[in-house]
Every structure is written in structure tokens, then in C-alpha cells.
C-alpha positions in Angstrom: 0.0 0.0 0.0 3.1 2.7 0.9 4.7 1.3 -2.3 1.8 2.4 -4.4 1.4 6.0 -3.1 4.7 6.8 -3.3 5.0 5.8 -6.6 1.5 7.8 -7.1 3.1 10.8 -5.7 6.1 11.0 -7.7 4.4 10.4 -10.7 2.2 13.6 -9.1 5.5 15.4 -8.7 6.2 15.1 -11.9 3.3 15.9 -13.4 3.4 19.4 -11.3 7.3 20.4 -12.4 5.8 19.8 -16.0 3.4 22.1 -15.2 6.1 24.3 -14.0 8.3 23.7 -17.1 5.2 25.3 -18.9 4.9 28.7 -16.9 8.8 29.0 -17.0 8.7 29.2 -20.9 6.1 31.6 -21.0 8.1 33.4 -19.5 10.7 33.1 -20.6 8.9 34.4 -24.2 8.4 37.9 -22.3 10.6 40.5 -23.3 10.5 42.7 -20.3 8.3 43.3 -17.4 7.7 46.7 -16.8 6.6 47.7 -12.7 4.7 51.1 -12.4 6.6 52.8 -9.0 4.4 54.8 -6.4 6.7 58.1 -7.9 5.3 57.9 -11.3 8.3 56.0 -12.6 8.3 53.2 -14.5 11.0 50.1 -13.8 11.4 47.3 -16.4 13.4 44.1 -16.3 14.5 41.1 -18.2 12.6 38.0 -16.7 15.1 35.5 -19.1 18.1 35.2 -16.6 15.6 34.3 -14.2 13.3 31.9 -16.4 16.7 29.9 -17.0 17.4 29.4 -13.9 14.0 28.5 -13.3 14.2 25.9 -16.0 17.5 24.5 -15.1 16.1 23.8 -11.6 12.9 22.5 -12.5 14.9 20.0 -15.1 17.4 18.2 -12.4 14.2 18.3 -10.0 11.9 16.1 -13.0 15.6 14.2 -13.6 16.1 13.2 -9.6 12.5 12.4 -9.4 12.8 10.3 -12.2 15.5 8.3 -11.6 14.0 7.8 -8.3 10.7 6.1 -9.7 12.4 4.0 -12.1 14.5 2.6 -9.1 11.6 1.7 -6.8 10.0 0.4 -9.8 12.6 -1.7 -11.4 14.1 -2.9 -7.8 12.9 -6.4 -6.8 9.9 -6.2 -3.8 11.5 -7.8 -0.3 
């Protein structure tokens, strides 16, 4: 019974970084974000430097997860 819902939420966990992978390349499409200041300025920034390291993260986090299923899946049951 443990053996089936941690496999269930892995495969959950995965299922959410792709979700995440998703957002992250929206915006990483965005060419700037612009923030309206309470002195009438306006601020604008890149978001890509952050999208990438967004998407680096959320890539080793689907790769750990995965490697991590396949071994309790492909590991013999005691």
C-alpha cells in the first residue's frame, strides 16, 4: 500500500514540475516586465536570466524524481 502511493506521488510530482516547465517558458517568451513605481516612474526588467534558472532547476528536479521512480520500480519487492 506505501509502495503504491509513493510511486503515485512522484508520478504527481512530476506531473506538477511539467506544469512548471510550462509557466517557465512563458516566460521566458516575455521581453520585459515593466513595474509602475508609487513616484510615477516606471521600472522594467528582463525576466530571461531568471526563467533559465528556473528551468535548469525544475529539469534536475523532474531528472532526480525520475531516476528515483524508475529505481523503486525496477528494484525487486522484499
Amino acid at each position: 500500500m506505501r509502495y503504491k502511493l509513493v510511486i503515485a506521488l512522484l508520478v504527481l510530482l512530476i506531473c506538477l514540475n511539467l506544469t512548471g516547465l510550462y509557466f517557465i517558458y512563458e516566460l521566458y517568451t516575455y521581453d520585459e516586465i515593466l513595474a509602475y513605481m508609487p513616484d510615477n516612474s516606471i521600472r522594467s526588467d528582463s525576466p530571461r536570466s531568471l526563467a533559465i534558472l528556473l528551468y535548469i532547476t525544475i529539469l534536475t528536479n523532474i531528472l532526480y524524481i525520475y531516476i528515483n521512480l524508475m529505481a523503486r520500480l525496477f528494484t525487486p519487492a522484499n
